[in-house]
mmCIF entry with sequence, helices, sheets and N, C-alpha, C, O atoms, coordinates in Angstrom:
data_MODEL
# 
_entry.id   MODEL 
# 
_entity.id                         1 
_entity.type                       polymer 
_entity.pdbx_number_of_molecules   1 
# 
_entity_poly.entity_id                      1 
_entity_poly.type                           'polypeptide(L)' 
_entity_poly.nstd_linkage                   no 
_entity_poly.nstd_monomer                   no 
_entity_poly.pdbx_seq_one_letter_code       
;(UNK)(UNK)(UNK)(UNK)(UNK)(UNK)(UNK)(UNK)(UNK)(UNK)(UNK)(UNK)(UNK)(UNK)(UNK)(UNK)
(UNK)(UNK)(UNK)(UNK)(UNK)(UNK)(UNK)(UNK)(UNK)(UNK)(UNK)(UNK)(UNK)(UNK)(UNK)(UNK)
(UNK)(UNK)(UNK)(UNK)(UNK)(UNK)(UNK)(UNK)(UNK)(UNK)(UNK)(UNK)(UNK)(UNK)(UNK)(UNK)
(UNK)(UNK)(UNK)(UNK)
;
_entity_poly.pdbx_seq_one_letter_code_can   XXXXXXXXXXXXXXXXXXXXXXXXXXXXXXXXXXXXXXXXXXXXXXXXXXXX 
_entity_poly.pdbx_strand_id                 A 
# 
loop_
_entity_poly_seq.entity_id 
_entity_poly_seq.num 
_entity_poly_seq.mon_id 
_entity_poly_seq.hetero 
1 1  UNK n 
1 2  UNK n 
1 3  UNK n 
1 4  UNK n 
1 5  UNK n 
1 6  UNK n 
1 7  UNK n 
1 8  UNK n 
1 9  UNK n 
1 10 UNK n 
1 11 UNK n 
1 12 UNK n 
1 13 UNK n 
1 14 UNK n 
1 15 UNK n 
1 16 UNK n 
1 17 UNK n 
1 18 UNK n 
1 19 UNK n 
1 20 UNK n 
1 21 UNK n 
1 22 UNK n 
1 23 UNK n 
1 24 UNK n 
1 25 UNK n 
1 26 UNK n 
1 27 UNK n 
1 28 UNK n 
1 29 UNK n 
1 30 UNK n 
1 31 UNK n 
1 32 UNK n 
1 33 UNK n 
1 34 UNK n 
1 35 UNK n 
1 36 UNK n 
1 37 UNK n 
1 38 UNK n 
1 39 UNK n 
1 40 UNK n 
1 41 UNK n 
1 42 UNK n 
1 43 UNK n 
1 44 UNK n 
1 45 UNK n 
1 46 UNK n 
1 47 UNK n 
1 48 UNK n 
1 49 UNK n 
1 50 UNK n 
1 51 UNK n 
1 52 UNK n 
# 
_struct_asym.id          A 
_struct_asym.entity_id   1 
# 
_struct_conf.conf_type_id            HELX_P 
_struct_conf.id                      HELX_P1 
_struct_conf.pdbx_PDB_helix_id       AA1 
_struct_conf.beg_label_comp_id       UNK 
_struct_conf.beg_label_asym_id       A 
_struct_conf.beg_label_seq_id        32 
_struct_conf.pdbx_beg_PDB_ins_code   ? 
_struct_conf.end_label_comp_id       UNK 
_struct_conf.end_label_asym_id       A 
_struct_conf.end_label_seq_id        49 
_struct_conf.pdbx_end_PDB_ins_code   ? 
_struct_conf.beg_auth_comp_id        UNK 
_struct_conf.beg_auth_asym_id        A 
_struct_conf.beg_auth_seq_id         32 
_struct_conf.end_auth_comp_id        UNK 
_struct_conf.end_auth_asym_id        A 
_struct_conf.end_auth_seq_id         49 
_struct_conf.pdbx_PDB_helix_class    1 
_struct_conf.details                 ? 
_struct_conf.pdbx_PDB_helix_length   18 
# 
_struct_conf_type.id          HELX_P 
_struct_conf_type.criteria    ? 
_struct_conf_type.reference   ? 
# 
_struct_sheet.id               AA1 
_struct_sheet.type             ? 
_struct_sheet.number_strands   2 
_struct_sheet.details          ? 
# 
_struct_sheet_order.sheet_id     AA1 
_struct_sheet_order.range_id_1   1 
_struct_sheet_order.range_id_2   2 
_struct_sheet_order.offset       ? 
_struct_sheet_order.sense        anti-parallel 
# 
loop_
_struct_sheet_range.sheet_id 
_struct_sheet_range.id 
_struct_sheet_range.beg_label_comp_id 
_struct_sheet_range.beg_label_asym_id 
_struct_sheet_range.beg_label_seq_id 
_struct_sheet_range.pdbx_beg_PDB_ins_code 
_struct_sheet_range.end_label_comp_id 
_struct_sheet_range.end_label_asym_id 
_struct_sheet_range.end_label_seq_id 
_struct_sheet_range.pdbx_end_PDB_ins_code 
_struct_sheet_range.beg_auth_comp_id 
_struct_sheet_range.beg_auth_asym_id 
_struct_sheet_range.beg_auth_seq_id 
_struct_sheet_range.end_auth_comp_id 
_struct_sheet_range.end_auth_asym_id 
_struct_sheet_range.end_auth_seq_id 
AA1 1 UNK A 21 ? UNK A 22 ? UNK A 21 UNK A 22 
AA1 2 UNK A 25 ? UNK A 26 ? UNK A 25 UNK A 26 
# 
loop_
_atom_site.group_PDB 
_atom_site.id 
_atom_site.type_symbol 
_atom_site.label_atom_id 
_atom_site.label_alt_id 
_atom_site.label_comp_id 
_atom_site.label_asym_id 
_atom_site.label_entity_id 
_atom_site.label_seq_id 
_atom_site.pdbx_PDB_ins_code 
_atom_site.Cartn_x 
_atom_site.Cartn_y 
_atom_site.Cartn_z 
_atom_site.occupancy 
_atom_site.B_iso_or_equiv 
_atom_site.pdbx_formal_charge 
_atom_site.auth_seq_id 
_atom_site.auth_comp_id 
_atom_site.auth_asym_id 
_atom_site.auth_atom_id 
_atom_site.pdbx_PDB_model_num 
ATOM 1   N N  . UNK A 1 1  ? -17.874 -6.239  13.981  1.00 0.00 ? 1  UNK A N  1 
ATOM 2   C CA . UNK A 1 1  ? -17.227 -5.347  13.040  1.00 0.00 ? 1  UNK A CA 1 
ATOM 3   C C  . UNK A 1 1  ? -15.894 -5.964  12.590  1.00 0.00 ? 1  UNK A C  1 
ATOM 4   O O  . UNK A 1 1  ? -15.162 -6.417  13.470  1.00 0.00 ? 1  UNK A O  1 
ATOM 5   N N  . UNK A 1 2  ? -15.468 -6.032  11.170  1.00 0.00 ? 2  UNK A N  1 
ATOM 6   C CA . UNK A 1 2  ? -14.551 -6.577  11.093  1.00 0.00 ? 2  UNK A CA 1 
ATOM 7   C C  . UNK A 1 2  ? -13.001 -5.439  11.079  1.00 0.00 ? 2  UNK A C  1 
ATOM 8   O O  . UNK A 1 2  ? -12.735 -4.420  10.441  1.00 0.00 ? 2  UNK A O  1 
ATOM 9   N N  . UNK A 1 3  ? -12.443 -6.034  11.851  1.00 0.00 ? 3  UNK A N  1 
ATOM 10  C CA . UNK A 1 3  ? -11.108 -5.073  12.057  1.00 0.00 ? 3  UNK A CA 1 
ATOM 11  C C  . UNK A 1 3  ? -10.166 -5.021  10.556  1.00 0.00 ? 3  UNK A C  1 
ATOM 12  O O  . UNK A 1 3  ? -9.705  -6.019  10.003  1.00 0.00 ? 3  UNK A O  1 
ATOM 13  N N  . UNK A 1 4  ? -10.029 -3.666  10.101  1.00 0.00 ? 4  UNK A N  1 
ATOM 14  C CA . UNK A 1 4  ? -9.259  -3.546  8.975   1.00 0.00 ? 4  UNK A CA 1 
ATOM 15  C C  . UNK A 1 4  ? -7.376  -3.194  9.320   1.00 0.00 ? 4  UNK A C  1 
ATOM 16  O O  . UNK A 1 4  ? -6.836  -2.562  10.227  1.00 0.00 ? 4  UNK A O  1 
ATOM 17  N N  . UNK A 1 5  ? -7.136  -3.512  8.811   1.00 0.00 ? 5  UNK A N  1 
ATOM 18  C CA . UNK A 1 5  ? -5.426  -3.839  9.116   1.00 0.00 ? 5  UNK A CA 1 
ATOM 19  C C  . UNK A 1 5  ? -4.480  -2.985  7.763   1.00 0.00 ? 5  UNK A C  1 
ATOM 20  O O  . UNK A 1 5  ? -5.160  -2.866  6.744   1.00 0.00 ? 5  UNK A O  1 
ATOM 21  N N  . UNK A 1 6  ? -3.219  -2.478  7.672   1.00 0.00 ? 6  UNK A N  1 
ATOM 22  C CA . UNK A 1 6  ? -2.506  -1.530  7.279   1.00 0.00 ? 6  UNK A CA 1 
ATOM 23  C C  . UNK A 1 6  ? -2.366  -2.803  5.795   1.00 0.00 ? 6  UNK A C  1 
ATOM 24  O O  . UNK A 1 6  ? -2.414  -4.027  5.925   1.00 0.00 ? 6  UNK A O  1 
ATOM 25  N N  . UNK A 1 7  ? -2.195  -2.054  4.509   1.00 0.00 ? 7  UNK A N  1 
ATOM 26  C CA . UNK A 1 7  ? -1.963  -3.102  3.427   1.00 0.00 ? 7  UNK A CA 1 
ATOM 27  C C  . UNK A 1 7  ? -0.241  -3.572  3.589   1.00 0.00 ? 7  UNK A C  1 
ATOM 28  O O  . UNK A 1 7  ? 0.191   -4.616  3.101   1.00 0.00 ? 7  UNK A O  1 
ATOM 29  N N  . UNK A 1 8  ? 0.455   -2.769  4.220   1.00 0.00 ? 8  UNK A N  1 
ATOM 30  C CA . UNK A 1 8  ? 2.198   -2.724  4.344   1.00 0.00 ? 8  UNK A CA 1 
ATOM 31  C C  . UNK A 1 8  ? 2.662   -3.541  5.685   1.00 0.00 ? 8  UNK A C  1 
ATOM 32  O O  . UNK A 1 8  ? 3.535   -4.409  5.686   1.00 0.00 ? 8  UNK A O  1 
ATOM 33  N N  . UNK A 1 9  ? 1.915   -3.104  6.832   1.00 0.00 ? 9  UNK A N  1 
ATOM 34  C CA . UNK A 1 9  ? 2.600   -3.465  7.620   1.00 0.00 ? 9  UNK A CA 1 
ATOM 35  C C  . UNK A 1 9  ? 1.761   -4.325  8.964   1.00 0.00 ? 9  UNK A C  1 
ATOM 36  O O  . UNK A 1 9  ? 2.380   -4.638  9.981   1.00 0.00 ? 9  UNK A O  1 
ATOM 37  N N  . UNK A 1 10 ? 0.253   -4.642  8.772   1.00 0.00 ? 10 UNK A N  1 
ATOM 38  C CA . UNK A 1 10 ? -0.611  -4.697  9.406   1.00 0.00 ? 10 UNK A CA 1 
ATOM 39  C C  . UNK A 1 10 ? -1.260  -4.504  10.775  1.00 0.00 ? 10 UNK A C  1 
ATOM 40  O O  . UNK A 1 10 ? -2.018  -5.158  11.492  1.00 0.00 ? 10 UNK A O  1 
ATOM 41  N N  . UNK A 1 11 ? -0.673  -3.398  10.827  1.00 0.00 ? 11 UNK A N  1 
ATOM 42  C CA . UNK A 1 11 ? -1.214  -2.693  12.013  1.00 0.00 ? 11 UNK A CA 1 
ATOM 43  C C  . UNK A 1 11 ? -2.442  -2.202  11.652  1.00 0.00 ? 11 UNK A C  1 
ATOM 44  O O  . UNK A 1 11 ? -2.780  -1.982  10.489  1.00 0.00 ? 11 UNK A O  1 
ATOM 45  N N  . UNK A 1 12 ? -3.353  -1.962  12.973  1.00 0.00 ? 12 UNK A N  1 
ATOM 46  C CA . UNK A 1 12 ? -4.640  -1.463  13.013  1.00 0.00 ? 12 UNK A CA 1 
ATOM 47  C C  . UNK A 1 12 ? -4.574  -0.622  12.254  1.00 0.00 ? 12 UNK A C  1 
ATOM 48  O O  . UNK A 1 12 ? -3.468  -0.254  11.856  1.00 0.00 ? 12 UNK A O  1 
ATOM 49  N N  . UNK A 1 13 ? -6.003  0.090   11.699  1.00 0.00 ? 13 UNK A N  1 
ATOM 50  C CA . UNK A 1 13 ? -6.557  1.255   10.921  1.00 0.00 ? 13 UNK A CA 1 
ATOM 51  C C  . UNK A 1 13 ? -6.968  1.525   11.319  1.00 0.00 ? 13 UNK A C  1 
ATOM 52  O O  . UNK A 1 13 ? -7.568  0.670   11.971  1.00 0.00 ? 13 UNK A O  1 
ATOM 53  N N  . UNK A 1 14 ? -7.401  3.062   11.668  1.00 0.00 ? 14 UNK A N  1 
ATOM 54  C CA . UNK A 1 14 ? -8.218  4.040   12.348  1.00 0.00 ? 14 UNK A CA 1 
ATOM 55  C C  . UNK A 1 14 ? -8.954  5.034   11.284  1.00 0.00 ? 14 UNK A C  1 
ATOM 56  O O  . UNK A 1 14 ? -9.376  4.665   10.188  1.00 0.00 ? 14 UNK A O  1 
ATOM 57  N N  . UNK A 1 15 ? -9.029  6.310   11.784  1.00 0.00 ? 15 UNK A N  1 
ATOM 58  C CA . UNK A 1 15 ? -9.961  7.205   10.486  1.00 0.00 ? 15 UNK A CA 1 
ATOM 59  C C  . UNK A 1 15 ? -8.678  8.067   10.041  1.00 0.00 ? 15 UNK A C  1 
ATOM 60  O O  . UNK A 1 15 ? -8.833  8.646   8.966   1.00 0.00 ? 15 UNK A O  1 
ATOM 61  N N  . UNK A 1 16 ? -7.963  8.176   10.408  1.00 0.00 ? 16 UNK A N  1 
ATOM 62  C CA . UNK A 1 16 ? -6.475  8.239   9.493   1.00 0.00 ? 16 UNK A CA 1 
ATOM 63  C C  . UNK A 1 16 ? -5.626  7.604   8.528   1.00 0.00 ? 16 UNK A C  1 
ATOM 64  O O  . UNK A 1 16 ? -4.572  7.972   8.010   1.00 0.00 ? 16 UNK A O  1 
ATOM 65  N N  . UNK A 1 17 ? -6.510  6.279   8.366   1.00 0.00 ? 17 UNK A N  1 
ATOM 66  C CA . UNK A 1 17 ? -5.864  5.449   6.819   1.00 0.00 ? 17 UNK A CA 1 
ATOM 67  C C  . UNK A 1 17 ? -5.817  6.484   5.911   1.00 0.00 ? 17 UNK A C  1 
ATOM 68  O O  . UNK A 1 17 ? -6.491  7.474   6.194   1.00 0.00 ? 17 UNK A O  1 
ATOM 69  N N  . UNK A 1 18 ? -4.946  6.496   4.507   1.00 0.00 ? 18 UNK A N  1 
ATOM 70  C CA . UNK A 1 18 ? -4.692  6.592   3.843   1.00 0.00 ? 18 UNK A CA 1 
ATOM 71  C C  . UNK A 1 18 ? -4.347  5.632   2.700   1.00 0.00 ? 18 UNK A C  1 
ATOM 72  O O  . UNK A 1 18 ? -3.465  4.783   2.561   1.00 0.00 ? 18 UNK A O  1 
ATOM 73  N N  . UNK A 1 19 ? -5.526  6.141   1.798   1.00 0.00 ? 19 UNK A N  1 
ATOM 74  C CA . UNK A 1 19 ? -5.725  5.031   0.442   1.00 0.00 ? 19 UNK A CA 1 
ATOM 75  C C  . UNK A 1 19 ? -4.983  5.251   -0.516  1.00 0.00 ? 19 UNK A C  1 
ATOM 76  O O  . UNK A 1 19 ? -5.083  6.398   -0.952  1.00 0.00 ? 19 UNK A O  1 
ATOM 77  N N  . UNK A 1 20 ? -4.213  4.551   -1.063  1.00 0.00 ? 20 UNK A N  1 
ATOM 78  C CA . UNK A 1 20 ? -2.992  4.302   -1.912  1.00 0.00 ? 20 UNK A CA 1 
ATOM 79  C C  . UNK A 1 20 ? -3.922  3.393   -3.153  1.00 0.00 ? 20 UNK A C  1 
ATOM 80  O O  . UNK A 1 20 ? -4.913  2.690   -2.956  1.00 0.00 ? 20 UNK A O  1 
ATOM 81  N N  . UNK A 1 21 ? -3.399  3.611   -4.132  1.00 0.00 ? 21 UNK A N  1 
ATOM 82  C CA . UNK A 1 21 ? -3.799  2.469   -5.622  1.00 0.00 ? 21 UNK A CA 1 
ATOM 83  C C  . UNK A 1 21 ? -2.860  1.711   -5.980  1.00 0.00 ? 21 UNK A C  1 
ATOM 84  O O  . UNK A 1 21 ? -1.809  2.331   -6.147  1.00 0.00 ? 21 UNK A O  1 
ATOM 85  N N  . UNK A 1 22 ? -2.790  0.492   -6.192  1.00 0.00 ? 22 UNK A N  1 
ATOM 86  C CA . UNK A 1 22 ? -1.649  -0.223  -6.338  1.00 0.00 ? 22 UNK A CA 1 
ATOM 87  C C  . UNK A 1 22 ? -2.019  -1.590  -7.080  1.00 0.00 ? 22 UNK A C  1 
ATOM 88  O O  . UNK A 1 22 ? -2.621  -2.565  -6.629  1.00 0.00 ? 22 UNK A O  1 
ATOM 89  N N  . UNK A 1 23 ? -1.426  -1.349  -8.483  1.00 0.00 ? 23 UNK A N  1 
ATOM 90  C CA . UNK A 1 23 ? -2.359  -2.216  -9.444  1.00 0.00 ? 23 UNK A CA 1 
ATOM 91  C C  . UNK A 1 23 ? -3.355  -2.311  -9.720  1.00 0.00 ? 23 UNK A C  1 
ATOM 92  O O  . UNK A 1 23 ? -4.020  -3.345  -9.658  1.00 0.00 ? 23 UNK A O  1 
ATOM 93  N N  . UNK A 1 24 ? -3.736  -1.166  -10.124 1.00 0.00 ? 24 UNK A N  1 
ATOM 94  C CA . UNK A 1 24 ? -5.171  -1.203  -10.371 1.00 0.00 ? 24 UNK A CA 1 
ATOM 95  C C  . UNK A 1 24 ? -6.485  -0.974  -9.129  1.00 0.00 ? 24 UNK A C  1 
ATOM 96  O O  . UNK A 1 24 ? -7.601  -0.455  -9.107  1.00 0.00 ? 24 UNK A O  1 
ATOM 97  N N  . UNK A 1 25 ? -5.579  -1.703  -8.162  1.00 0.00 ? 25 UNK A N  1 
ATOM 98  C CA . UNK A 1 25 ? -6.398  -1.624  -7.284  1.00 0.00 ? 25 UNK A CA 1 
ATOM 99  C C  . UNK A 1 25 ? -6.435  -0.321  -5.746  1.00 0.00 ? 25 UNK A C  1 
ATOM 100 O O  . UNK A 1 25 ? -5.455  0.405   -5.584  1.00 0.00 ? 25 UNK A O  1 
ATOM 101 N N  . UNK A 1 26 ? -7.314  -0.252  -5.056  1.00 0.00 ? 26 UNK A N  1 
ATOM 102 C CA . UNK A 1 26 ? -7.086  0.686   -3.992  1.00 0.00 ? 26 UNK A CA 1 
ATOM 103 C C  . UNK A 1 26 ? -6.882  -0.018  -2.657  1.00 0.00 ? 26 UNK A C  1 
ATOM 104 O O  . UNK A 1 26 ? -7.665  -0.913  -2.337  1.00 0.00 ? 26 UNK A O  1 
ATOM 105 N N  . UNK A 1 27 ? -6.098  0.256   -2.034  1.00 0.00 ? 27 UNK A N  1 
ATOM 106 C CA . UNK A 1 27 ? -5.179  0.014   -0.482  1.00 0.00 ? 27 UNK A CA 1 
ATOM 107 C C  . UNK A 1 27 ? -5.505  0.347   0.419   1.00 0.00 ? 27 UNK A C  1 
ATOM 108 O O  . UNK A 1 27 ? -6.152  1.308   0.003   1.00 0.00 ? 27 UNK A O  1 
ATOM 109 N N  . UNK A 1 28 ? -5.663  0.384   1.777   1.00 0.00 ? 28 UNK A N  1 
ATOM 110 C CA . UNK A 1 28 ? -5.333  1.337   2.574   1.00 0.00 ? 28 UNK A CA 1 
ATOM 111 C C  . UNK A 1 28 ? -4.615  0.758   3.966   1.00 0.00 ? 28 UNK A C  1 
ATOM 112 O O  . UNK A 1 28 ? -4.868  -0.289  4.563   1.00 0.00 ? 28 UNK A O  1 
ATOM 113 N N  . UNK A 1 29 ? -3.408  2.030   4.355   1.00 0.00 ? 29 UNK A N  1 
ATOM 114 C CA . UNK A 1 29 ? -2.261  1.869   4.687   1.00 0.00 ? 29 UNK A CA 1 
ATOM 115 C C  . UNK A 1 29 ? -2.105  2.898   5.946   1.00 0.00 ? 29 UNK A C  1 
ATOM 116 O O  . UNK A 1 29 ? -2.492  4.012   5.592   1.00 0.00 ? 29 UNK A O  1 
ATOM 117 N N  . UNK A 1 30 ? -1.712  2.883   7.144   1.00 0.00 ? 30 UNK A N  1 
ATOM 118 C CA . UNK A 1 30 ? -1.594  3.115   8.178   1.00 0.00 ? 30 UNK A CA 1 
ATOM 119 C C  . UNK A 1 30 ? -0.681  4.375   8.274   1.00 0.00 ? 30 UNK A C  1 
ATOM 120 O O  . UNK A 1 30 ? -0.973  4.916   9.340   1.00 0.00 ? 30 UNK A O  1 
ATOM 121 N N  . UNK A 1 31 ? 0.213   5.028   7.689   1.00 0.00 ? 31 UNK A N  1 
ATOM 122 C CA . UNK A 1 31 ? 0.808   5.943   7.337   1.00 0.00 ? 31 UNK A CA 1 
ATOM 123 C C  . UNK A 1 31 ? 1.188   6.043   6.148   1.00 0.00 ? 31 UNK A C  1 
ATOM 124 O O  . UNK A 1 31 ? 1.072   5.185   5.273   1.00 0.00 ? 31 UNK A O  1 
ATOM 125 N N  . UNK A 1 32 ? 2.023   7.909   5.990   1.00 0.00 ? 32 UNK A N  1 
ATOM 126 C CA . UNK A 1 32 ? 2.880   8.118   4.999   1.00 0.00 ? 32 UNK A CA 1 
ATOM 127 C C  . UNK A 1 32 ? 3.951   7.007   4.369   1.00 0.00 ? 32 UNK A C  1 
ATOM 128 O O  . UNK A 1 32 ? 4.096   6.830   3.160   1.00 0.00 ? 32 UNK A O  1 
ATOM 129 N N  . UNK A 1 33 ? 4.693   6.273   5.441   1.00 0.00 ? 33 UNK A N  1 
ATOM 130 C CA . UNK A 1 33 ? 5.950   5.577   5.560   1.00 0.00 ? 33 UNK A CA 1 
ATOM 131 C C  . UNK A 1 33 ? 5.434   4.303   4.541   1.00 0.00 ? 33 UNK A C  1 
ATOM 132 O O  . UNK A 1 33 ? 5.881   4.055   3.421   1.00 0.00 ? 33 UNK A O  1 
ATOM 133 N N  . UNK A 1 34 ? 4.394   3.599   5.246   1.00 0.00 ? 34 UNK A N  1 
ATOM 134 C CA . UNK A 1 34 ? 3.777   2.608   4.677   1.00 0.00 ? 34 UNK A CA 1 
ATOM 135 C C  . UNK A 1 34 ? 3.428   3.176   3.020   1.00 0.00 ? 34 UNK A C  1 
ATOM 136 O O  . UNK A 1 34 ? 4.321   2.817   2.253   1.00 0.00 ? 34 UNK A O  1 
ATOM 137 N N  . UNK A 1 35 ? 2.767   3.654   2.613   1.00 0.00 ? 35 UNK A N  1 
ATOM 138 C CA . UNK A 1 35 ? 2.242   4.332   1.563   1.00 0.00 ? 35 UNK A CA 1 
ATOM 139 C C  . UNK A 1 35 ? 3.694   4.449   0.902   1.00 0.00 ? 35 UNK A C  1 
ATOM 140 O O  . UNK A 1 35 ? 3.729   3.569   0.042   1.00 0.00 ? 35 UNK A O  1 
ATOM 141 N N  . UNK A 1 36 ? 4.555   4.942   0.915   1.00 0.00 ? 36 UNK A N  1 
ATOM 142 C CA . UNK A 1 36 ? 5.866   5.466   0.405   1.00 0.00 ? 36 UNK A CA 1 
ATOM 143 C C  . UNK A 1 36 ? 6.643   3.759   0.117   1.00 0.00 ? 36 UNK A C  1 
ATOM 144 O O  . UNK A 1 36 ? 7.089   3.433   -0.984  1.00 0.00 ? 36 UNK A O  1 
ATOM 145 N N  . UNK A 1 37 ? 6.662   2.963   1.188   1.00 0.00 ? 37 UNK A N  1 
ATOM 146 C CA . UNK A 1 37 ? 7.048   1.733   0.850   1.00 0.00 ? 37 UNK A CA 1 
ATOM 147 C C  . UNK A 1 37 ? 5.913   0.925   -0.128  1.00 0.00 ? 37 UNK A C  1 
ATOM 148 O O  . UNK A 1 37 ? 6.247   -0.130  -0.666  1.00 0.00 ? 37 UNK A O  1 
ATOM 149 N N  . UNK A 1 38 ? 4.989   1.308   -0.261  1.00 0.00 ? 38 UNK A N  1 
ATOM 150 C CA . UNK A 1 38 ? 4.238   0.195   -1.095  1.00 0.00 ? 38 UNK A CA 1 
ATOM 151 C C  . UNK A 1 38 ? 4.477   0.760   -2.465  1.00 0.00 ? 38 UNK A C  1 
ATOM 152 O O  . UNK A 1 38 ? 4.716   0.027   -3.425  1.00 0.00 ? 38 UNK A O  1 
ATOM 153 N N  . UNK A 1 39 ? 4.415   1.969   -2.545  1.00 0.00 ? 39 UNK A N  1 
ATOM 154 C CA . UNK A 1 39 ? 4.766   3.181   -4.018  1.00 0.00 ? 39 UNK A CA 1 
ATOM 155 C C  . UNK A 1 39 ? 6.172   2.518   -4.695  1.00 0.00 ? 39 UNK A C  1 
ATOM 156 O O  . UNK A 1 39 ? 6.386   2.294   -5.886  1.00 0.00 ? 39 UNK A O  1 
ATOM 157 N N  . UNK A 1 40 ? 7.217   2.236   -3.321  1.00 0.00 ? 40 UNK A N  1 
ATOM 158 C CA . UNK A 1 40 ? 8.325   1.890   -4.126  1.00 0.00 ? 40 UNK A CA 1 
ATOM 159 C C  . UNK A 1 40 ? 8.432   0.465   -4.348  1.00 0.00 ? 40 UNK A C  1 
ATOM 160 O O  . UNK A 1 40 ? 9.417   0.216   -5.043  1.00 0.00 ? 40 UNK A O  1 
ATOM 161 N N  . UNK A 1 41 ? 7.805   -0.512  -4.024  1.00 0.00 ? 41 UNK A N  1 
ATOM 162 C CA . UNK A 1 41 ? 7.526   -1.597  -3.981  1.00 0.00 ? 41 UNK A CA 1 
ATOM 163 C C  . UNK A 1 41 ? 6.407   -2.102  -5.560  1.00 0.00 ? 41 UNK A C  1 
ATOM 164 O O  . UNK A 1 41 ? 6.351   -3.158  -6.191  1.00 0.00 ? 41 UNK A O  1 
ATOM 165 N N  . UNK A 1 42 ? 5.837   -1.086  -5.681  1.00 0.00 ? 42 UNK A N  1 
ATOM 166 C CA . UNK A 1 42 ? 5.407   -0.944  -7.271  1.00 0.00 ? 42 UNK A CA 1 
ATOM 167 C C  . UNK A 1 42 ? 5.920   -0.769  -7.976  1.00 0.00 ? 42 UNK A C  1 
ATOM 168 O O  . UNK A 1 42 ? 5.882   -1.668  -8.817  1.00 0.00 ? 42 UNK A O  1 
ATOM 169 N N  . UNK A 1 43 ? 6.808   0.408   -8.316  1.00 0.00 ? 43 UNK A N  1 
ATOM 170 C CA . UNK A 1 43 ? 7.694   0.890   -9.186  1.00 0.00 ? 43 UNK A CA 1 
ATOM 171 C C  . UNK A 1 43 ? 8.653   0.102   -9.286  1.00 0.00 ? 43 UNK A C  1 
ATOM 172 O O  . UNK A 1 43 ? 9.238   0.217   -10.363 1.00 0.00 ? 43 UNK A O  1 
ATOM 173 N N  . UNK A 1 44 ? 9.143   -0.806  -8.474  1.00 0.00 ? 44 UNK A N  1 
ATOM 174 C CA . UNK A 1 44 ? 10.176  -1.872  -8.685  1.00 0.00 ? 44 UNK A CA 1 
ATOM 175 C C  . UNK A 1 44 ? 9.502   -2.630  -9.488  1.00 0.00 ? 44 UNK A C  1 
ATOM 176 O O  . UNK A 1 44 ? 10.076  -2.691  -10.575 1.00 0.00 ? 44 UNK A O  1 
ATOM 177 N N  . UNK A 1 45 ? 8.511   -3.258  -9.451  1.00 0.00 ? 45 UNK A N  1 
ATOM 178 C CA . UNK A 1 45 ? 7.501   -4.396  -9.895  1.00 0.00 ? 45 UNK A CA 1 
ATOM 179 C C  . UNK A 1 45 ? 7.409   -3.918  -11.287 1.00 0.00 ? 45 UNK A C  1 
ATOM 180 O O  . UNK A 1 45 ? 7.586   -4.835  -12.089 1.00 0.00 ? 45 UNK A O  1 
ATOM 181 N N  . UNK A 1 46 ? 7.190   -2.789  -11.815 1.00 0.00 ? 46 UNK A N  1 
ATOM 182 C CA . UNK A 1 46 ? 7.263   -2.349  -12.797 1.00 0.00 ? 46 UNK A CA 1 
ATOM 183 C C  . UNK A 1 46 ? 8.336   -2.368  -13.837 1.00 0.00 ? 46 UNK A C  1 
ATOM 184 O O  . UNK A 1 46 ? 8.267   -2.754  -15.004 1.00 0.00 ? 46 UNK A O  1 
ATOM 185 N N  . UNK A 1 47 ? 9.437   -1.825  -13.106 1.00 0.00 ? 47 UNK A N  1 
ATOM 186 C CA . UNK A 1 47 ? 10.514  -1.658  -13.986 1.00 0.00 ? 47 UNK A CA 1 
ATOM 187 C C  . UNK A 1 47 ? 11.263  -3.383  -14.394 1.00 0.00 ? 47 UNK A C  1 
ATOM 188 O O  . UNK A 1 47 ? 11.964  -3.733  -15.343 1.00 0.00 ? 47 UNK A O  1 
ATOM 189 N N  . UNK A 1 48 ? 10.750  -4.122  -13.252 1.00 0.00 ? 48 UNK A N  1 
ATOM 190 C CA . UNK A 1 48 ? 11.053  -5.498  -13.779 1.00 0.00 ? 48 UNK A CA 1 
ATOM 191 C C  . UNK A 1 48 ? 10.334  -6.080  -14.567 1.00 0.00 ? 48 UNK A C  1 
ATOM 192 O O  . UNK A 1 48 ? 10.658  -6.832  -15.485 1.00 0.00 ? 48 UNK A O  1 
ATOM 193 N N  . UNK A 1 49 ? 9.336   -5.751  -14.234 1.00 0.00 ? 49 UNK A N  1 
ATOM 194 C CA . UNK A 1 49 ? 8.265   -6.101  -15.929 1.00 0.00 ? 49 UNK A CA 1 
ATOM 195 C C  . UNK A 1 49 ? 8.722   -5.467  -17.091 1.00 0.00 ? 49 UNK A C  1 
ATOM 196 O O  . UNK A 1 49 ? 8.633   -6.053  -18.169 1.00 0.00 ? 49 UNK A O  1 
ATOM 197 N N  . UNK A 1 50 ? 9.313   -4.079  -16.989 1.00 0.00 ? 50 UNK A N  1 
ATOM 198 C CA . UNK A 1 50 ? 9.218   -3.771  -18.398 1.00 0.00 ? 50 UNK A CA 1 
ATOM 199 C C  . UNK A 1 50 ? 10.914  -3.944  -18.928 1.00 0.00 ? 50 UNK A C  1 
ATOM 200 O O  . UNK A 1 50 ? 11.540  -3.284  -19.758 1.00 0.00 ? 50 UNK A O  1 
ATOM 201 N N  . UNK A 1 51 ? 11.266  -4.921  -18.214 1.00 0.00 ? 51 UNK A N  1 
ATOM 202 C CA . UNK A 1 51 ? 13.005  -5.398  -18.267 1.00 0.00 ? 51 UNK A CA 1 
ATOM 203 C C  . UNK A 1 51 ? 12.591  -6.538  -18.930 1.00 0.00 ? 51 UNK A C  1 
ATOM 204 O O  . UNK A 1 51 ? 13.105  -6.566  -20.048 1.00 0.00 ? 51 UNK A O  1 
ATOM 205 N N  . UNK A 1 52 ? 11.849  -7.532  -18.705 1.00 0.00 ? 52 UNK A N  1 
ATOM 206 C CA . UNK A 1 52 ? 11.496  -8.627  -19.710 1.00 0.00 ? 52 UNK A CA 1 
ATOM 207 C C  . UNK A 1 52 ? 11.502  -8.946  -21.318 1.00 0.00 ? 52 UNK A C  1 
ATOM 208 O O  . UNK A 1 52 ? 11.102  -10.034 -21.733 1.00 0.00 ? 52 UNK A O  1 
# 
């Protein structure tokens, strides 16, 4: 079985992941905390793109 790992911080996943979208694409992330850092970690990514 292949072991799935947190998209933020890579800690194990259990049946409590939580799937986040992030570029298009879907995530999944080991908590709220994680999820909340990848959210703002987009929105940065963003606003520097649309600073160009």
């Amino acid at each position: 079985m292949t072991q799935r790992t947190c998209a933020a911080c890579d800690c194990e996943l259990d049946q409590q992941s939580i799937k986040v979208k992030l570029g298009g694409k879907t995530v999944e992330v080991c908590c709220e905390e994680c999820a909340a850092a990848l959210g703002e970690a987009e929105a940065a990514k963003a606003s520097a793109e649309a600073e160009k």
